[in-house]
N, C-alpha and C positions, 0 to 999 in steps of 0.2 A: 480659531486657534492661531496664535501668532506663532509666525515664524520663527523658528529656531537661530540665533545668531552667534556667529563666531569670530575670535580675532580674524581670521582670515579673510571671511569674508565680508567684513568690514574695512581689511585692508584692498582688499579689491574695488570696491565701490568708493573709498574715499581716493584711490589714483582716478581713477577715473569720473568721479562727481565732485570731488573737492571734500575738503572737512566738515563741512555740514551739510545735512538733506534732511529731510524725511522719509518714512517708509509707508508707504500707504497700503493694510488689509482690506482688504473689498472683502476679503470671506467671513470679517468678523462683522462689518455691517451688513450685509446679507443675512447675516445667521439672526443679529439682531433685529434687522427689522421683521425676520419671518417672525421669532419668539413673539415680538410685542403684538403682530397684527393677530396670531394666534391666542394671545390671552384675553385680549378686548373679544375678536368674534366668537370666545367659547359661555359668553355672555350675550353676546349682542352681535348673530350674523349679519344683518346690515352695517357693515363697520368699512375704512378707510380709511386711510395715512393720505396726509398732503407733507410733502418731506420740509422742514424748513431751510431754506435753500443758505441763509445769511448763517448758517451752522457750520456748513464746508459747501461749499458752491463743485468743490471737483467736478468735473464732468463725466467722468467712468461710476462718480456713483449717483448720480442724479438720473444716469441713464439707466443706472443698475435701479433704479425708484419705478422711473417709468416701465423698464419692463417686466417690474415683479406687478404692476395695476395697482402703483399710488401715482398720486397727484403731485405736481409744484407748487410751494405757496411761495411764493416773491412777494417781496416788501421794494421794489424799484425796479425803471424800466430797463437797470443794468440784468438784474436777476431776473427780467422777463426774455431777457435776450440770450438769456443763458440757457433756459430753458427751451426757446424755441432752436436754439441752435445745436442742442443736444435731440434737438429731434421729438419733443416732447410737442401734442398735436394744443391746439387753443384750449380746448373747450376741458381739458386735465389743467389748466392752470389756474391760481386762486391768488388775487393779489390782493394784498394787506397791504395795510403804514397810512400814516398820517398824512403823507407829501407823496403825489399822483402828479406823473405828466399828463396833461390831458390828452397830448394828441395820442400817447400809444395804450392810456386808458379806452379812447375810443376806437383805436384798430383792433385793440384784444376781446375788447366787448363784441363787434362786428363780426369777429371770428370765432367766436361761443364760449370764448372765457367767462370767468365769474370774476368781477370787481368787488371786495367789501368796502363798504363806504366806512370812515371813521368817524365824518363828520357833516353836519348839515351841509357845508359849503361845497360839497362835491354834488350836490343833488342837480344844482341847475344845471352845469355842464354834463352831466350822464342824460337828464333831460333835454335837454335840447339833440345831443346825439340821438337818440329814440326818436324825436321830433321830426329829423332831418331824412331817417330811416325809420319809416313808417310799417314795413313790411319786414324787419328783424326784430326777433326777441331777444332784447337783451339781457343775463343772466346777472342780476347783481345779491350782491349781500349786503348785512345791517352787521359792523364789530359793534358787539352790547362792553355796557359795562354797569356791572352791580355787584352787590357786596359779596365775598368769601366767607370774612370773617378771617382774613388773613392778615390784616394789619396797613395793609395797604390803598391807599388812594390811588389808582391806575390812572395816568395821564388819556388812555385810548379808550374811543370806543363814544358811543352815545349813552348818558345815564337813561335805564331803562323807566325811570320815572319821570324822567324831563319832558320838553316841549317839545324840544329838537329831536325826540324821537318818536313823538306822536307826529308830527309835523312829516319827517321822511317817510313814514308807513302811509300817508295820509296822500302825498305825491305818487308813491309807488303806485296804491289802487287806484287813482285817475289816471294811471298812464297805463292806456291799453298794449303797448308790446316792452312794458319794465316786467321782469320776471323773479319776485324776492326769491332768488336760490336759496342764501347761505341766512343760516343764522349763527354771529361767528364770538366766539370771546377767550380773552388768553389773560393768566395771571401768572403774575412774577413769582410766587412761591412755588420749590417746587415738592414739596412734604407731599403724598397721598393724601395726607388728613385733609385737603382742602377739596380735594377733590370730587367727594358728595355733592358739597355749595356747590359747584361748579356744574353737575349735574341738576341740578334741582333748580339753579337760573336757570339754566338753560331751557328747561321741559315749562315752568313756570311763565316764560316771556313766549315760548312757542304757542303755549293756549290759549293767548292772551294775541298773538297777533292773526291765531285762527279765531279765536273766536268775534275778535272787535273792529278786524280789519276786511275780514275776509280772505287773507293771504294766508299759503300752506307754502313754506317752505322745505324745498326737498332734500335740505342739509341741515344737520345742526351739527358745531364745529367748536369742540372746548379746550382748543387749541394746544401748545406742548406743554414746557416745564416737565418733563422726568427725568427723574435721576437714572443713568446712564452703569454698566457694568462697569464695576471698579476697585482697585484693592482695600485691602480693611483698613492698610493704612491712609489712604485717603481719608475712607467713610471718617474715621475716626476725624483728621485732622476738620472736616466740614462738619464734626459734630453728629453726624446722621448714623443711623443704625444700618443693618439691610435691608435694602430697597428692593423689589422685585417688581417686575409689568403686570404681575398678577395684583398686586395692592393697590395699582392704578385701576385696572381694570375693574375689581370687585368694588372698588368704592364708585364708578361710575357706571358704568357698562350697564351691569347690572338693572340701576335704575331704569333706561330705555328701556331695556329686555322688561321690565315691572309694567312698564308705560304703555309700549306698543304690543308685546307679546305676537302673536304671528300674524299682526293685520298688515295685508298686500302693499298697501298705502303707505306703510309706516315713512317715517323721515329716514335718510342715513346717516349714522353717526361719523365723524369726522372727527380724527388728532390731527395737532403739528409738530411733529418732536422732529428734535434737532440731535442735542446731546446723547439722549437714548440710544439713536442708533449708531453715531458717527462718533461718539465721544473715545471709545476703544479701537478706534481703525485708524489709526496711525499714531506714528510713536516717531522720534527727533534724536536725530544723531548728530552728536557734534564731538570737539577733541580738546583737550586740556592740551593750552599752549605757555603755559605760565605758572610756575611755584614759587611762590614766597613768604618770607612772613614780617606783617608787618604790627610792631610792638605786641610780640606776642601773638597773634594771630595769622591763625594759617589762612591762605589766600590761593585762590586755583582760577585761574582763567581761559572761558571756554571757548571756542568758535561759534557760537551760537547766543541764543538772549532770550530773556523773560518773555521780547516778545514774540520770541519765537513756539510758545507753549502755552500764552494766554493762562497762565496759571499765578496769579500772584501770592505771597506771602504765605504760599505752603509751600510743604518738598512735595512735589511730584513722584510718583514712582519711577526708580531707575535704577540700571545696572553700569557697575561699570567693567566696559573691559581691557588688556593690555594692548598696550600700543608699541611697545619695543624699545623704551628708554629705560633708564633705573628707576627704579619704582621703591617707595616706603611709604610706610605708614605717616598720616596724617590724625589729626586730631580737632576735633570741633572746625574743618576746615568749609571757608563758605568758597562754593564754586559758582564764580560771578561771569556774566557774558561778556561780549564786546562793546559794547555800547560806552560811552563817560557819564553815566548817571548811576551814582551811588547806590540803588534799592535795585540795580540789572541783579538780583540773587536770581541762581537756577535753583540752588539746592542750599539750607545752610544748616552747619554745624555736622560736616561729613564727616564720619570719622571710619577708616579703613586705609585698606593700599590703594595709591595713588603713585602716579607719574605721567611727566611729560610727554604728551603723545599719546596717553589714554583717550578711549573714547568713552562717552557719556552717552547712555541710550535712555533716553525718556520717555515714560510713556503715558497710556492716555489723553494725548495732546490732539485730538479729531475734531473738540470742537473748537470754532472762534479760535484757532490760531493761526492756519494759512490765511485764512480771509481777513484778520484784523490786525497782521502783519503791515508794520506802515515802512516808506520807504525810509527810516530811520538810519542812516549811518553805512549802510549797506545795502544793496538790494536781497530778496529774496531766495534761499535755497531751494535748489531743485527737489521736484515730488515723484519718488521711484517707486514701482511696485515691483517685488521680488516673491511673489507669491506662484508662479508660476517656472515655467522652465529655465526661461532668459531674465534679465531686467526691461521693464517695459519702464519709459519715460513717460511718465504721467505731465509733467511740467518741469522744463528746462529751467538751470538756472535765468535770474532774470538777471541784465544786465547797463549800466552804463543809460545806454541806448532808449531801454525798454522804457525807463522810467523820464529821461531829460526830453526826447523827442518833443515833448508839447510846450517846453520851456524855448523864450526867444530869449537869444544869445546876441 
């Protein structure tokens, strides 16, 4: 349940944080990730969340991941350091992506992380690690990639019909302390209707590397893509109907539950959702600093930016409230950020009361937009939780400093 907001206490927070922040709900990711891990295990109680950390990296909820007993999946050794720095132990973290440092591929593997490999070229250096440490097991994974049916050619992942993936299963079993953890695969669509295929690779390549390699892996991982809680007018504006974790669920879950039914042995099932849980946990306040109209068209400009919401070419859902100037009605009016590039639209074709020194509250803005916030024209606005009694500082504005520090002058 998001917080309740008022002129007032918006004027509170922006004397004192400036015209733009965000507000960050930890209770509506919370709430969300119990709903989702609950729909999967009422299908499938061997089940798991690895949170996907490049969604919102925040660290209040990364730590709030860890200590509900999900996992990290990092895609870099930025987002592996984010995770051990939140306190999150090795052997909970799952690192994906195409491009691995090796040296802290080999510290995390050392310390009982899982590695998924993308591609052949990582095998000799995980190998030679194993080599050099003879008496660690190291936990690695295979990203597969085979078809949906979704339309899509995946750049990730090894084809499960290639060479390069006979080839790495074939290294794994000669190397007595490599340990195939994970079997891991993720598609860009995020419809439920793909989601069976997605299941059915997965179970399909598992039987297939039990039975030809000898390998039992104690993960199988069909990575995120769900669609996340969100207004109708959204769903509408992406085209999509209602979406619910149960339709994820029912079209995968299930299947395992078909597969393994209650044998001790069984694998565990693993997601990565990102937007699912984080996508409705915070929301973007900024302030109409500017009214005019040019040839006919109304024009409103915000303290804030596109890229501040990672939403492009829809309206976002948002409310607006008084700011304490004269206020009138507006008409087809597009409310554009700060930036000097033309497409900065927040919202277009407002039509309602408006004036200078309104505030602009947008919401669903949780995923992909603190983290893909670039330092463009501005640095970044501070991240406040007001969910509790006081304002807690999640992240300070950033400043000046935060950003030129590595530039020489």
């Amino acid at each position: 349940m998001s917080t309740k907001l008022t002129t007032e206490l918006l004027h509170r927070l922006s004397v004192q944080y400036g015209n733009a922040f965000y507000l960050l709900e930890p209770e509506n990711f919370e709430q969300n990730y119990k709903e989702l891990s609950a729909a999967f295990r009422s299908y499938y109680p061997k089940f798991n969340i690895a949170y996907s950390y490049k969604t919102n990296y925040t660290p209040k909820l990364v730590k709030m991941v860890d200590s509900l007993g999900g996992y990290a999946e990092v895609v870099s050794e930025m987002e592996l350091d984010i995770a051990l720095q939140a306190g999150v132990e090795a052997k909970r973290i799952i690192w994906n992506g195409p491009i691995k440092n090796e040296r802290k591929v080999a510290e995390l593997l050392l310390s009982g992380g899982t590695v998924n490999m993308d591609s052949i070229y990582e095998i000799e250096n995980i190998r030679k690690t194993a080599c050099e440490h003879p008496r660690h097991i190291l936990n690695i994974g295979i990203r597969l990639n085979y078809d949906v049916g979704d339309g899509v050619l995946s750049r990730f992942g090894f084809d499960v019909d290639g060479k390069d993936f006979d080839a790495a299963l074939r290294l794994i079993a000669a190397t007595p302390n490599l340990h195939l953890m994970n079997l891991q695969a993720h598609f860009a669509k995020r419809s439920p209707e793909f989601w069976m295929a997605r299941a059915k690779g997965m179970l399909k390549a598992y039987d297939r590397v039990v039975a030809e390699y000898g390998l039992k892996p104690e993960r199988l991982d069909i990575g995120g893509g769900i669609y996340g809680k969100m207004p109708q007018s959204l769903c509408s504006q992406l085209g999509i109907g209602h979406v619910t974790y149960e339709d994820y669920a029912s079209k995968s879950a299930k299947l395992f539950e078909d597969r393994f039914g209650n044998d001790p042995d069984a694998p565990i099932l693993f997601i990565e959702p990102g937007s699912a849980v984080a996508g409705d946990c915070m929301r973007f306040v900024c302030r109409i600093e500017t009214i005019k109209t040019v040839r006919g068209k109304w024009i409103a400009t915000a303290t804030g930016s596109q890229h501040n919401i990672s939403m492009n070419r829809i309206n976002p859902p948002m409310e607006v409230f008084p700011g304490g100037a004269e206020r009138g009605y507006v008409e087809n009016c597009d409310i554009v950020g700060f930036t000097c590039m033309e497409g900065d639209v927040l919202q277009k074709d407002y039509s309602g009361i408006l004036g200078v020194g309104d505030y602009v509250v947008i919401g669903n803005c949780g995923s992909y937009s603190l983290v893909m916030k670039p330092p463009f024209i501005l640095p970044n606005f501070p991240v406040l939780d007001i969910t509790g009694k006081g304002v807690e500082v999640i992240k300070r504005t950033e400043t000046y400093d935060d950003l030129f520090r590595t530039f020489s002058f």
